[in-house]
C-alpha positions as CSV (number, residue, x, y, z in Angstrom):
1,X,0.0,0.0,0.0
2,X,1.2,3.4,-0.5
3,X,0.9,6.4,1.5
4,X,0.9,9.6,-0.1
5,X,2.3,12.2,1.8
6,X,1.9,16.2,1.1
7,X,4.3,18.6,0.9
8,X,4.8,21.9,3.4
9,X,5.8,24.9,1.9
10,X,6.5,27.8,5.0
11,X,5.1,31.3,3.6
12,X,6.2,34.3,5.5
13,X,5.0,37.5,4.9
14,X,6.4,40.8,5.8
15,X,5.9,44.6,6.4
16,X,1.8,45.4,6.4
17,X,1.0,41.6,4.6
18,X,2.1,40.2,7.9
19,X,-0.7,42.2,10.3
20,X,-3.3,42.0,7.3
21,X,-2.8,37.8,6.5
22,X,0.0,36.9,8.9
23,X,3.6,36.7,9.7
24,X,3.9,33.3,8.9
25,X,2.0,30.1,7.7
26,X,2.0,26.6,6.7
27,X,0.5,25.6,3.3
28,X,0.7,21.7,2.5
29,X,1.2,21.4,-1.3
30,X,0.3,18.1,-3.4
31,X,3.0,18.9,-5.9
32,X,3.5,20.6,-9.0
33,X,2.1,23.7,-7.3
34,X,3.8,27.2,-8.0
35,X,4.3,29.9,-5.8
36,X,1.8,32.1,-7.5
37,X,-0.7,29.3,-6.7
38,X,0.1,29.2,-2.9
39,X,0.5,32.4,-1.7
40,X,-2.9,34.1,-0.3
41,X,-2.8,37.9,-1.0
42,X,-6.1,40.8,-0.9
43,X,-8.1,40.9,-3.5
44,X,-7.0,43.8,-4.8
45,X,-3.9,43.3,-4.8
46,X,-1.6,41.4,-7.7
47,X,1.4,39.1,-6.7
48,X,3.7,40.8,-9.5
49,X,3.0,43.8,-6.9
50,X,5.4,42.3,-4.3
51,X,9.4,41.2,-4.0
52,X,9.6,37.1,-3.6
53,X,12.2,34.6,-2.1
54,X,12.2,31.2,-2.3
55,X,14.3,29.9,0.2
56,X,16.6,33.1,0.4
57,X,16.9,33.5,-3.6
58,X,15.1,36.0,-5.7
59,X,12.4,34.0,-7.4
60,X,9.2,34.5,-9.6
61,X,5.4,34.0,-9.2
62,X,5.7,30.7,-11.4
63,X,9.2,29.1,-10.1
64,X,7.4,25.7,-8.3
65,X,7.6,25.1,-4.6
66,X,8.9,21.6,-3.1
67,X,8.5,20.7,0.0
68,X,10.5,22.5,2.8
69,X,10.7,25.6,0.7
70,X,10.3,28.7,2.5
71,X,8.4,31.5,0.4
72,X,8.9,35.5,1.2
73,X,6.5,37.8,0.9
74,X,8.0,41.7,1.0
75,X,6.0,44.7,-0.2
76,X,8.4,47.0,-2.0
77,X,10.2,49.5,0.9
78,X,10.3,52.9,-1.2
79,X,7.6,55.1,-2.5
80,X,5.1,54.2,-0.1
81,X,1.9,52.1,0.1
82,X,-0.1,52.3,-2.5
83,X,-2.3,49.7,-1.1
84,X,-3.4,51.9,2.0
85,X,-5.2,54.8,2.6
């Protein structure tokens, strides 16, 4: 018999993500999932919006996550928020 175990994927958010969603959570991930498709943002608000890391590294809304993999979430830190009143 085999025993299919899911993958967990550590997303951390930062600056006002991390009082609006949280500052960390656990998403388990069946596979072939990619960062775009785990990461829980406000509806008004697009992904492409925001600086990633994948386990320390610079990545991309589509780069896949694996289990372990730790995602960052950062708004960018100049200019403002464009997102709050």
């Amino acid at each position: 018999m085999m025993v299919r175990v899911d993958m967990v994927v550590t997303i951390k958010y930062f600056g006002w993500l991390s009082s609006e969603i949280a500052p960390q959570i656990k998403v388990e991930v069946k596979g072939g999932e990619r960062i775009r498709d785990i990461v829980k943002l406000p509806e008004d608000v697009s992904i492409e919006d925001f600086i990633l890391l994948k386990n320390g590294q610079t990545a991309r809304p589509d780069d896949p996550v694996e289990d372990g993999d730790v995602i960052s979430v950062m708004p960018h830190i100049s200019g403002g928020n464009k997102f709050k009143g």
